[in-house]
Backbone as a chain_set.jsonl record, in Angstrom:
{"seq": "XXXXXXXXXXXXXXXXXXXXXXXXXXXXXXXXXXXXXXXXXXXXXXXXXXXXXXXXXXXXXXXXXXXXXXXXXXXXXXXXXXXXXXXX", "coords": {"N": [[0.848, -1.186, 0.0], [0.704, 1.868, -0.855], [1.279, 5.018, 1.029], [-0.117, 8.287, 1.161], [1.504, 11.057, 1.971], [1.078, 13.803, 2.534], [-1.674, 13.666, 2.774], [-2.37, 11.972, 4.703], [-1.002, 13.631, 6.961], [-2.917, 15.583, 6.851], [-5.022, 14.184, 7.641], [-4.2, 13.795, 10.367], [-3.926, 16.395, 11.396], [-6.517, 17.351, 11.399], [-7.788, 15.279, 12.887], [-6.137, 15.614, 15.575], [-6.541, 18.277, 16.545], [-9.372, 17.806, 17.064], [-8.792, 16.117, 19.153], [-8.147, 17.968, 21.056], [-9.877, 20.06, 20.829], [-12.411, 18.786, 21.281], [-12.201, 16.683, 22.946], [-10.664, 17.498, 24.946], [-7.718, 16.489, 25.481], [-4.453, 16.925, 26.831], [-1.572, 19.262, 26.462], [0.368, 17.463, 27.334], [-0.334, 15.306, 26.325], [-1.053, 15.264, 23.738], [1.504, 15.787, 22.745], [2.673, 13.43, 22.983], [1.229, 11.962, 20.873], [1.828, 13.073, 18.627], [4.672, 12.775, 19.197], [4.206, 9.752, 18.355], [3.198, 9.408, 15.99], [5.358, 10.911, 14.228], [7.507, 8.807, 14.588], [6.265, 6.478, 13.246], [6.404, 8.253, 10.923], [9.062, 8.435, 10.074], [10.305, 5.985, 10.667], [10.154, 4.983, 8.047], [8.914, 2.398, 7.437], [7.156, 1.105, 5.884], [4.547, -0.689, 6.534], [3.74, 0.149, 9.106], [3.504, 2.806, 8.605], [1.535, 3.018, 6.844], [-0.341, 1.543, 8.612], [-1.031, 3.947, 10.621], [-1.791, 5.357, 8.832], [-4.152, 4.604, 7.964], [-5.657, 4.114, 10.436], [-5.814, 7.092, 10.956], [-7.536, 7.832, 8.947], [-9.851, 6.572, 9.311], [-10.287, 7.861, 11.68], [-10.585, 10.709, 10.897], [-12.7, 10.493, 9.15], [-14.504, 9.833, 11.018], [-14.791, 12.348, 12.421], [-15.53, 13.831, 10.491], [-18.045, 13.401, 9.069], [-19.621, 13.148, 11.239], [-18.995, 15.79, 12.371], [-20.92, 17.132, 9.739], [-23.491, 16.148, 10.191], [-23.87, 17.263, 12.569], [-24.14, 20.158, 11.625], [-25.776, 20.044, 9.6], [-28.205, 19.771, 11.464], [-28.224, 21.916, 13.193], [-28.641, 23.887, 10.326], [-31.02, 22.624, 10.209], [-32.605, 23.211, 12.077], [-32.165, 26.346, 12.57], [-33.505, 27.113, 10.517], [-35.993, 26.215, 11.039], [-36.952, 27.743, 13.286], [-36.759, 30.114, 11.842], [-39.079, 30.23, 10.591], [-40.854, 30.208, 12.546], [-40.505, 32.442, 13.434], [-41.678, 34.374, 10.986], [-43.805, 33.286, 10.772], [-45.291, 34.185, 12.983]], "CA": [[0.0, 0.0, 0.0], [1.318, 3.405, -0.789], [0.211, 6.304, 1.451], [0.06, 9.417, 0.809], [1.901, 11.706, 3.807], [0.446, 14.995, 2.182], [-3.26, 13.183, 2.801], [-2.134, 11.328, 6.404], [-0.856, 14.95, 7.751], [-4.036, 16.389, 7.165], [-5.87, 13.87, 8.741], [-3.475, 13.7, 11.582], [-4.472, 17.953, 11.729], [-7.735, 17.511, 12.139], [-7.543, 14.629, 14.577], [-5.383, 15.973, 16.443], [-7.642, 19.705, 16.794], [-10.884, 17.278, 17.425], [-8.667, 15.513, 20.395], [-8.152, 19.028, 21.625], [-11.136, 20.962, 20.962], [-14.003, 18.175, 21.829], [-11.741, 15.816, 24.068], [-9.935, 17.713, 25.89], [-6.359, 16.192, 25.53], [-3.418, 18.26, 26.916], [-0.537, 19.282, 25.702], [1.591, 16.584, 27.094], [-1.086, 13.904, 25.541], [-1.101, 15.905, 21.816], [2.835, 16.03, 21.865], [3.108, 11.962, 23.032], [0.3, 11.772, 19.651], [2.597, 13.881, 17.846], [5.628, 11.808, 18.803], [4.21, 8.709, 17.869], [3.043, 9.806, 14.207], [6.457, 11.296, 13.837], [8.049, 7.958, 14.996], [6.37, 5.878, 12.492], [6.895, 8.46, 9.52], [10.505, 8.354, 10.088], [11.043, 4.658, 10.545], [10.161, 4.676, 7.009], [8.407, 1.267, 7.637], [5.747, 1.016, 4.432], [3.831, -1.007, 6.942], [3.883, 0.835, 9.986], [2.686, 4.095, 8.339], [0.272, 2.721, 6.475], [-1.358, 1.654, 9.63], [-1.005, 5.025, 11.356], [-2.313, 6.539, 7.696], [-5.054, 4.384, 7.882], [-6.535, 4.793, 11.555], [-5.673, 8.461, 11.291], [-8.071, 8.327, 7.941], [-10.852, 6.141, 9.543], [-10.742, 8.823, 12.129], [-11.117, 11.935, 9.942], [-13.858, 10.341, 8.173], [-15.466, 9.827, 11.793], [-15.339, 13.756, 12.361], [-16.577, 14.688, 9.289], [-19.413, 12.517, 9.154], [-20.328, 13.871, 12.432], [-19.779, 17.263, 11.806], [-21.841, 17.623, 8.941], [-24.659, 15.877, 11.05], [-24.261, 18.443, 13.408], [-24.224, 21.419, 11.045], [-27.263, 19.538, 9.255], [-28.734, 19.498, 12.234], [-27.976, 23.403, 13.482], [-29.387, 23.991, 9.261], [-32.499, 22.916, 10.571], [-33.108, 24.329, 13.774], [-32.334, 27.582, 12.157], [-34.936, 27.117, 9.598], [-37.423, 26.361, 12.014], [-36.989, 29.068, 14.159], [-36.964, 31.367, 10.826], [-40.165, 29.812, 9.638], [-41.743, 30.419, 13.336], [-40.907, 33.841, 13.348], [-42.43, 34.318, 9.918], [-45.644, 32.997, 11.201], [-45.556, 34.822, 13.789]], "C": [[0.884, 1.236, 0.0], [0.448, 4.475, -0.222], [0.812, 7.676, 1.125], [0.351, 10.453, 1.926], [1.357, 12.904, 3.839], [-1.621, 14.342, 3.201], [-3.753, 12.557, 4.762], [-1.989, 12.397, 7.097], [-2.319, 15.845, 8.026], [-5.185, 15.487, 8.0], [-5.774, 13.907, 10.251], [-4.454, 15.306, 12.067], [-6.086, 17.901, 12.211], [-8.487, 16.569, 13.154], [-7.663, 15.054, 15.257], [-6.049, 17.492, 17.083], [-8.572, 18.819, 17.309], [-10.149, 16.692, 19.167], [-8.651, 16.921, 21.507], [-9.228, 19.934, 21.712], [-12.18, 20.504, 21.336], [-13.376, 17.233, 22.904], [-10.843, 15.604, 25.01], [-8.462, 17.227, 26.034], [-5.291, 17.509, 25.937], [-2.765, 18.054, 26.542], [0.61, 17.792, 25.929], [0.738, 14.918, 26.161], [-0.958, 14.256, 24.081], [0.478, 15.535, 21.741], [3.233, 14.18, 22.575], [2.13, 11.47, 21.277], [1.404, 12.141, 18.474], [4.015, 12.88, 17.51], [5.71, 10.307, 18.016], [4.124, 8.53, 16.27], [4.912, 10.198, 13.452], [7.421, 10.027, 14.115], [8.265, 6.985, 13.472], [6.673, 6.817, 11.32], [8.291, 8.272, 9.273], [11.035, 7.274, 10.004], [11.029, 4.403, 9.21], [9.792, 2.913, 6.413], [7.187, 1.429, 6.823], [4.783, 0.479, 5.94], [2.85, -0.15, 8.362], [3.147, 2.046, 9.731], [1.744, 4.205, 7.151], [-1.157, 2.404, 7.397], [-1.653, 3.182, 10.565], [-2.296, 5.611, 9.988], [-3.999, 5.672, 8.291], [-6.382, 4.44, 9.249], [-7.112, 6.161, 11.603], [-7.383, 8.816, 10.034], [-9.635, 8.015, 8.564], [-11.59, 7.534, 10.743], [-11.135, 10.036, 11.939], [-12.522, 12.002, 9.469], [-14.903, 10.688, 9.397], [-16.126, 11.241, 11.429], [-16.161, 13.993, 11.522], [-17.675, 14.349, 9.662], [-20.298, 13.643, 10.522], [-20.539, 15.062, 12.709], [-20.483, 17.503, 10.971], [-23.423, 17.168, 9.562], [-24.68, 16.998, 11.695], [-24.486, 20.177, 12.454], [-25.772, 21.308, 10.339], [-28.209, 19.693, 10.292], [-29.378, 21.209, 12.56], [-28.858, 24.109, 11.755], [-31.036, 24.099, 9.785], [-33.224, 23.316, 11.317], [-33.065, 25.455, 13.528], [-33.382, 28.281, 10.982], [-36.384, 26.868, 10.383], [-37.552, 27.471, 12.833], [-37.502, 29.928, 13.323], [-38.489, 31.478, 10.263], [-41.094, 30.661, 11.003], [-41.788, 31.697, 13.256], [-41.262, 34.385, 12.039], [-43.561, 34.252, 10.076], [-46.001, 33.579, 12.224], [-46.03, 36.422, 14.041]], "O": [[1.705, 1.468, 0.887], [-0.652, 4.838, -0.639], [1.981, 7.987, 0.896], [-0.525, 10.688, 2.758], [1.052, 13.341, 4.948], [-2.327, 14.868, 4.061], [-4.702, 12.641, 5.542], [-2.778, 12.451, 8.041], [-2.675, 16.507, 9.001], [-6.013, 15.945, 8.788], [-6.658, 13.997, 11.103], [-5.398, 15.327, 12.857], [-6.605, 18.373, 13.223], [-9.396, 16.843, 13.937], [-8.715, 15.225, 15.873], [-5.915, 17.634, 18.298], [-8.671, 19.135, 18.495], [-10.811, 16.813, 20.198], [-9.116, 16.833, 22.644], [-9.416, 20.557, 22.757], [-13.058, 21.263, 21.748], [-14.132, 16.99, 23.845], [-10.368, 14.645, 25.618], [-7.949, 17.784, 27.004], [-5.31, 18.664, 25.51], [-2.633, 16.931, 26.055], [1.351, 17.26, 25.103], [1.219, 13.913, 25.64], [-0.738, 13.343, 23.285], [0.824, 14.976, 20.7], [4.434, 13.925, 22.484], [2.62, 10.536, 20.641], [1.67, 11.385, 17.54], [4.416, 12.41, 16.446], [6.638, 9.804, 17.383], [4.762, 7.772, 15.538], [5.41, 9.761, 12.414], [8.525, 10.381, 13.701], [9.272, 6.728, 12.812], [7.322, 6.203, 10.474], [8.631, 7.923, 8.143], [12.114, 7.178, 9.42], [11.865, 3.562, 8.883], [10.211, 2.362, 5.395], [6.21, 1.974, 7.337], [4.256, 1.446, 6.491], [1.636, 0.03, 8.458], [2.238, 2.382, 10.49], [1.306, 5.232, 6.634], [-2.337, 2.706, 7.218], [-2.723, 3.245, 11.169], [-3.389, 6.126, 10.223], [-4.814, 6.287, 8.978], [-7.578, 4.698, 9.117], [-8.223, 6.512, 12.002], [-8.148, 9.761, 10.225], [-10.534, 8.847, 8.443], [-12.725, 8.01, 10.761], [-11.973, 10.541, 12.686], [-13.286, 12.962, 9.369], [-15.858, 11.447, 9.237], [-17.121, 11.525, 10.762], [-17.338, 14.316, 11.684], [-18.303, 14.933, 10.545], [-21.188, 14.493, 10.543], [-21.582, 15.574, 13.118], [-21.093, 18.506, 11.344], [-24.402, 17.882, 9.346], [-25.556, 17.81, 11.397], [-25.04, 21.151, 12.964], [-26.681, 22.131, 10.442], [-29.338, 19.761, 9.807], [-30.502, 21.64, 12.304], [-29.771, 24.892, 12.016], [-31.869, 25.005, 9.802], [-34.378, 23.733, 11.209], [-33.915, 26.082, 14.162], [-33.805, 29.409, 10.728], [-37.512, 27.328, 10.206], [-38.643, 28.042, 12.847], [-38.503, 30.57, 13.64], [-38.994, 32.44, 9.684], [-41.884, 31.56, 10.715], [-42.859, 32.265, 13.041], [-40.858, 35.535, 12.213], [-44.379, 35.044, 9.607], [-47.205, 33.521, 12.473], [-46.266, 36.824, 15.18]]}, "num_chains": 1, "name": "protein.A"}
């Protein structure tokens, strides 16, 4: 499997913001996260950072997914509101 480190970094980024902005991680938990990603890119182990790429990706996808639920969500609650005060 060939990964792509351009494609793995960005998932790592927005991980790594979601562990911090919704789950609270501190700094010394982000920079042990940090070390480990930086561990396997460096060993230069095809296998190794294919598995990192590929958790890191499954986890990206989570976010998304879930943010756009929630923005879908916030969409419609703001349309209802808009509609009530309309009828109102």
């Amino acid at each position: 499997m060939t990964v792509e480190l351009n494609t793995m970094r960005a998932d790592y980024v927005l991980v790594r913001r979601w562990w911090k902005e919704s789950e609270g991680w501190t700094e010394a938990d982000l920079a042990e996260a940090d070390r480990g990603v930086k561990a396997a890119v460096d060993s230069n182990d095809a296998e190794r950072i294919a598995l990192w790429a590929n958790w890191l990706a499954g986890m990206a996808e989570e976010i998304r997914r879930f943010t756009s639920m929630v923005h879908a969500a916030e969409d419609r609650m703001r349309a209802a509101a808009s509609a009530e005060r309309q009828a109102a």
